[in-house]
C-alpha positions in Angstrom: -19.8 -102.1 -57.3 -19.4 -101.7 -61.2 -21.1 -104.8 -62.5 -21.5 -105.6 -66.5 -24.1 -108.7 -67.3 -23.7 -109.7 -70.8 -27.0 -112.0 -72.8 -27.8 -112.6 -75.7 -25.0 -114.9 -77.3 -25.1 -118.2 -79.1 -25.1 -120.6 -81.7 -25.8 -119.1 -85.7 -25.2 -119.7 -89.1 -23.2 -118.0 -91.4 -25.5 -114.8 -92.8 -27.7 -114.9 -89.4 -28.4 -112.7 -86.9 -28.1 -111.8 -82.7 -28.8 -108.8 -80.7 -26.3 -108.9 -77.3 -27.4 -107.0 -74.6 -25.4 -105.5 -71.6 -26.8 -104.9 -68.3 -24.6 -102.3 -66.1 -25.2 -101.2 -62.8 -22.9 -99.2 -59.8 -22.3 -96.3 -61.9 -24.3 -93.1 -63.5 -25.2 -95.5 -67.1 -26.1 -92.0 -68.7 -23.0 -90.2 -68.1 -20.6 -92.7 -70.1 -19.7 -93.9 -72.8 -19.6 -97.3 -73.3 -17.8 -100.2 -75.5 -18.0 -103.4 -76.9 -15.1 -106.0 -76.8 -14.9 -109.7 -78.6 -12.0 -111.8 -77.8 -11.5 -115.4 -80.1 -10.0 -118.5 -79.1 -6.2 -117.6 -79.1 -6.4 -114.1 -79.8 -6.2 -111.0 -77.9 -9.3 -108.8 -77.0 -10.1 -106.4 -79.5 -12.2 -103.6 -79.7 -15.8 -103.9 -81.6 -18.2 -100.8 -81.5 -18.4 -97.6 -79.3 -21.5 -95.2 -78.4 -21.4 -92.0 -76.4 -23.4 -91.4 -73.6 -26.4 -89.9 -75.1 -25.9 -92.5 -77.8 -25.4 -89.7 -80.7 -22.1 -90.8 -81.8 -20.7 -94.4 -82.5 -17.9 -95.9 -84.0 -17.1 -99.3 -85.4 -14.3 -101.5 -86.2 -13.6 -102.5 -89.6 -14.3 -106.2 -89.3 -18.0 -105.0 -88.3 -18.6 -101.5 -90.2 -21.8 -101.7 -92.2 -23.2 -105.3 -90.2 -23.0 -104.5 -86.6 -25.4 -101.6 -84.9 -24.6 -100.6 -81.1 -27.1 -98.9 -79.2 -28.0 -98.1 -75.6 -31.3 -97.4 -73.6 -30.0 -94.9 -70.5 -33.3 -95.4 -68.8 -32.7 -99.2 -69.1 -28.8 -99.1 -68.1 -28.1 -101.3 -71.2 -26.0 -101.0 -74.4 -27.1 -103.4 -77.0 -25.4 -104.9 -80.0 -27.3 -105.9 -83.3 -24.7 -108.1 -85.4 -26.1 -109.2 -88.5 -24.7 -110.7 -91.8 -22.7 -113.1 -89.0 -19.2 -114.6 -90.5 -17.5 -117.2 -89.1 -14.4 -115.2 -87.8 -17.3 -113.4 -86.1 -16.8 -115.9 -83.2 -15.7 -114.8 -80.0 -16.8 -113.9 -76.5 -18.1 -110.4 -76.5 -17.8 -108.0 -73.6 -18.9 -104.3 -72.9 -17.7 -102.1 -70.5 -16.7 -98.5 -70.1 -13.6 -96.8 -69.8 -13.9 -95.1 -66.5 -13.7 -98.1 -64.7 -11.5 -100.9 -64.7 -14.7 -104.4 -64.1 -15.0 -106.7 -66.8 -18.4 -109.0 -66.9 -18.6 -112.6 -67.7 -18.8 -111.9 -71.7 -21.5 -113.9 -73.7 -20.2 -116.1 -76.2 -20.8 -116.0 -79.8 -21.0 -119.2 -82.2 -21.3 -118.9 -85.9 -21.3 -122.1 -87.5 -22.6 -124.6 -90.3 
């Protein structure tokens, strides 16, 4: 079945840096697009950074424009995500996932803290 593994979260300081890293498997990886999702304590899930399936084209929130970087490896069925400059409303559990189907993973959670 459609499985996500999200890595890579933790605890950083204000200004710092993480790279996430999703793991998919049960589906063609190359022929999708694929997302990233954060959701805080108390707030609904919202939409972070998309990258087509031959990575050419990306898109960003406006929270993250200009500090975030998503990328994928097809031969590695993984989509990554590169947040630097971290804030503190950065926070959150982050999740990718694509569109075409409907499984969620576990998330990896995000601290930004002094």
């Amino acid at each position: 079945q459609v499985q996500f593994v999200e890595s890579g979260g933790g605890l950083v300081q204000p200004g710092g840096s993480l790279r996430l890293s999703c793991a998919a498997s049960g589906f063609t990886f190359s022929n999708y697009a694929m997302r990233w999702y954060r959701q805080a304590p108390g707030k609904e899930r919202e939409w972070v950074a998309s990258i087509s399936s031959d990575g050419g084209v990306t898109s960003y929130a406006d929270s993250v424009k200009g500090r975030f970087t998503i990328s994928r490896d097809n031969a590695k069925n993984t989509v990554y995500l590169q947040m630097d400059s971290l804030q503190l409303e950065d926070a959150a559990v982050y999740y990718c996932k694509t569109m075409a189907y409907r499984a969620w993973g576990q998330g990896t959670r995000v601290t930004v803290s002094s």
